[in-house]
N, C-alpha and C positions, 0 to 999 in steps of 0.2 A: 504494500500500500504506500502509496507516493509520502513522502515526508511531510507536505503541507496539506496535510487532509484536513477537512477543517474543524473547528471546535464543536461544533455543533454534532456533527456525525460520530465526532469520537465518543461525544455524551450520550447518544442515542445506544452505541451498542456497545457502550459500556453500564446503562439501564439496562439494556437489552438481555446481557450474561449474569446482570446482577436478580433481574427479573424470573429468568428461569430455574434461579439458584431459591429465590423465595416460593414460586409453583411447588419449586423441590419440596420443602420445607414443608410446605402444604400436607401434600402428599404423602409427604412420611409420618405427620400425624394421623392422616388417614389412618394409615396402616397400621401403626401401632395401637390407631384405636381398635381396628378391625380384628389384628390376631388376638388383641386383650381379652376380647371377648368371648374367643374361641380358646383361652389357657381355663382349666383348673389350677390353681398355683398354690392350693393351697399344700399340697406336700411339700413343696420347697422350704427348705431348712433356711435357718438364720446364716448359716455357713455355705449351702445353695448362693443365694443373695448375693455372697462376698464372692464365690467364684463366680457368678455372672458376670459382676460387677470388674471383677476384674478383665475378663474373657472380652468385656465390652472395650476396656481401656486399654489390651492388648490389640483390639480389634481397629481400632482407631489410629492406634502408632502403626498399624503393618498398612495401610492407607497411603502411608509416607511414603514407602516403597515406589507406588504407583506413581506419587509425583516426581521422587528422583528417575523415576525408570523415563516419564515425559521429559525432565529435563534433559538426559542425557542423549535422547532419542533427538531434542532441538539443538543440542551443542551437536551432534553430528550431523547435522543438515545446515551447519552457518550459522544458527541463530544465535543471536550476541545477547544472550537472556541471563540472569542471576539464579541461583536456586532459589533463594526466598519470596522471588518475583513467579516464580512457576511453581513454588509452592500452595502460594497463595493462589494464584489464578486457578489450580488444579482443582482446590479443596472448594472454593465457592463454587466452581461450576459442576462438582461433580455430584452437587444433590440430584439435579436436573433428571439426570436418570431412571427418576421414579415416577417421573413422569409419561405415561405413557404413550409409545412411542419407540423408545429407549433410544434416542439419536440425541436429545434435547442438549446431554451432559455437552456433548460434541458441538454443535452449536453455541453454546453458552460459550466454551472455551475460543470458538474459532473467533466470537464477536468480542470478548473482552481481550484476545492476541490483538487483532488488529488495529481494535480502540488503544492501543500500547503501542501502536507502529511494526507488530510481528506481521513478516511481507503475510499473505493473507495463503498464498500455493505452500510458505513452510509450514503454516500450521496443518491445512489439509494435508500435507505428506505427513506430517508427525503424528497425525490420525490413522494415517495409514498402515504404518512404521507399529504403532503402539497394539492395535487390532492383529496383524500381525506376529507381532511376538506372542502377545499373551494370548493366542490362539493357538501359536506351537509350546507354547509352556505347558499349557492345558492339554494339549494332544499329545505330550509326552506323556499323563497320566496313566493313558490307552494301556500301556504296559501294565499298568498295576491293578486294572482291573479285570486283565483279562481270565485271571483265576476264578471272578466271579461269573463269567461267559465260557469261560472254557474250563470245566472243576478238575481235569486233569490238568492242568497248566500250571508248574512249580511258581508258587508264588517267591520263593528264593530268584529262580531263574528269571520274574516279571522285574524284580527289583534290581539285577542285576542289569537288563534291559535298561533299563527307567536311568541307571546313574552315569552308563554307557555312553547311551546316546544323548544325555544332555548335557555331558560334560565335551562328546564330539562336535553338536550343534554350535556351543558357547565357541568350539576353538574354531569352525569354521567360519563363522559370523568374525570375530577377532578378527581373522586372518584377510577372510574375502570383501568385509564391510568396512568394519572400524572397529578400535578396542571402546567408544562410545557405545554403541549398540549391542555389544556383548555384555557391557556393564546392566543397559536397559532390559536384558532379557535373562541374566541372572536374580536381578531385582523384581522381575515378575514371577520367576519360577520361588525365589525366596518366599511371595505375599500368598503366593499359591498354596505354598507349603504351609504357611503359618494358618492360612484360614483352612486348611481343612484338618490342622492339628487342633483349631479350636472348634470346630464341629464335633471330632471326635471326644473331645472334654467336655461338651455338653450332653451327647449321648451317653459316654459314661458316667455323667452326675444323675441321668435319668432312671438310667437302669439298676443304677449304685452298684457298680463293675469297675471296684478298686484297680483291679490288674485283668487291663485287657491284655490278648495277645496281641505282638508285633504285628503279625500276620495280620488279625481282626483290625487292627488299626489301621495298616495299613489300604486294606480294601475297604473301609468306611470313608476313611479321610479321600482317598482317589474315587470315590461314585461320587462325593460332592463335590469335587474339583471338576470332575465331566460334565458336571448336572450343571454347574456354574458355567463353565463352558458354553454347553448348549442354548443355559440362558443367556446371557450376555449376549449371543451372534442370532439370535432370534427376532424378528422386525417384529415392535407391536408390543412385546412385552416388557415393560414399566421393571425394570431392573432384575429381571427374570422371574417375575413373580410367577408363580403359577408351574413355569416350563420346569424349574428345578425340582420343585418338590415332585413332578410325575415321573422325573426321570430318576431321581433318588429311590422311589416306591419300587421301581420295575427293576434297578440294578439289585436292591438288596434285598427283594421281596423271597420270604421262606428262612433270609438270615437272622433279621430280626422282627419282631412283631411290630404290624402295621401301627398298633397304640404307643408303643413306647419309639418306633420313627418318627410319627407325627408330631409328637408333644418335640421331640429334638428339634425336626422342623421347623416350627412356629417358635420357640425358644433361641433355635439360631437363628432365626430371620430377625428377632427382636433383637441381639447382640450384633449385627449387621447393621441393621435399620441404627440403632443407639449409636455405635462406634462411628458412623457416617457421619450421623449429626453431630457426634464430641470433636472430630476431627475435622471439621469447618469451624466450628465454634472457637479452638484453639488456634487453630491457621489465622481464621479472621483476623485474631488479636494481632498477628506478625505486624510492627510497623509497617507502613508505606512504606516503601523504598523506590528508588529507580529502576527500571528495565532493566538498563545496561551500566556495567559500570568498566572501569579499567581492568580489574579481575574480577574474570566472569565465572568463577568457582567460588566467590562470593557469596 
């Protein structure tokens, strides 16, 4: 976007990405109104609470991830941006999401880039770049659930897959791309990992399944890594509402009971739904600062 764009249009869609981030906001009460009312909560312990509580505020710092993985994705396409300037832009715009649609976060972000003077084709690339990776980070998962699709299929041998090729992908990416884009796509395999290790902390707070197995974990945590997957690349659905939880039932169905998946489900969508909103809320506060500065790792 030309340098002298003018004042007027920059405040337009810079309301514009500020506006879809409050829709967000909207929406996520919705929701939390919606599943509230679908929880029984009364068995949840005082010590339940504290591990929610914290699963939520785990759930919010692994957020972070995402916007370093954008920013590194924009340092490798030229853009002269700060991390705390693409942190912020990341976390306001990524309520938007829940909007349904699920393009909106996208928009948000491309309108508050440009109201910043980010050229308007880098952000659409970095859109690109971002979908992307955390589509192959996701589809690395495949391996780990294929013991739940194939029950002869050594779940040792799925993980061994799993660490293989994503430690060969990171060095081809390095090599063939940039050492920026490898950084972007270990940081989404990272956020990956983390959210479906806290899926499986809430399944086993539900079940009260002190020592799960490796194995059991392992193919819980990778059905909701796919399931997230699926949602996310799905047109229409409002942060994958809906598309996850049917594909979670159908991967794990016969492993665990449909009642104690479900409560996990609506339980993890509320430590989602919370952690979203704690990590805008926190971002927000980041001072203003400048776009660009002289050090742009800043």
């Amino acid at each position: 976007m030309p340098r002298n764009i003018s004042l007027n249009l920059r405040s337009v869609l810079r309301w514009f990405g500020s506006g879809l981030a409050l829709i967000g906001i909207a929406f996520i009460t919705w929701r939390l109104y919606e599943h509230g009312g679908d929880l029984d909560l009364s068995p949840i312990t005082s010590a339940n609470w504290m591990l929610l509580i914290a699963l939520t505020v785990l759930y919010g710092v692994d957020n972070l991830l995402l916007a370093l993985s954008w920013w590194h994705v924009l340092l490798q396409l030229g853009g002269q941006v700060t991390r705390y300037w693409s942190i912020k832009t990341y976390s306001v715009s990524q309520l938007a999401k829940y909007v349904p649609g699920n393009i909106f976060h996208f928009a948000g972000r491309q309108a508050m880039g440009m109201a910043a003077d980010v050229p308007g084709r880098l952000l659409i690339n970095s859109t690109c770049w971002e979908l992307g990776l955390v589509a192959t980070a996701g589809t690395l998962n495949g391996w780990l659930v294929l013991p739940l699709l194939v029950p002869a299929f050594s779940s040792l041998i799925s993980l061994m897959l799993f660490l293989s090729t994503g430690w060969l992908i990171a060095y081809l990416i390095r090599r063939i791309i940039g050492p920026q884009v490898a950084t972007a796509f270990i940081y989404q395999t990272l956020f990956l990992a983390i959210s479906g290790g806290i899926f499986v902390s809430v399944f086993a707070m539900i079940t009260n399944s002190s020592a799960l197995q490796i194995q059991t974990c392992l193919l819980i945590g990778s059905a909701y890594i796919v399931a997230w997957l699926v949602g996310i690349v799905t047109p229409g659905a409002p942060a994958g509402v809906g598309i996850r939880e049917f594909i979670l039932l159908w991967l794990l169905k016969g492993m665990v009971t449909d009642a104690d998946l479900l409560i996990t489900v609506l339980l993890g969508r509320l430590v989602t739904v919370v952690g979203d909103l704690l990590f805008f809320m926190v971002a927000f506060l980041i001072p203003q600062r400048r776009r660009t500065k002289g050090n742009r790792d800043e």
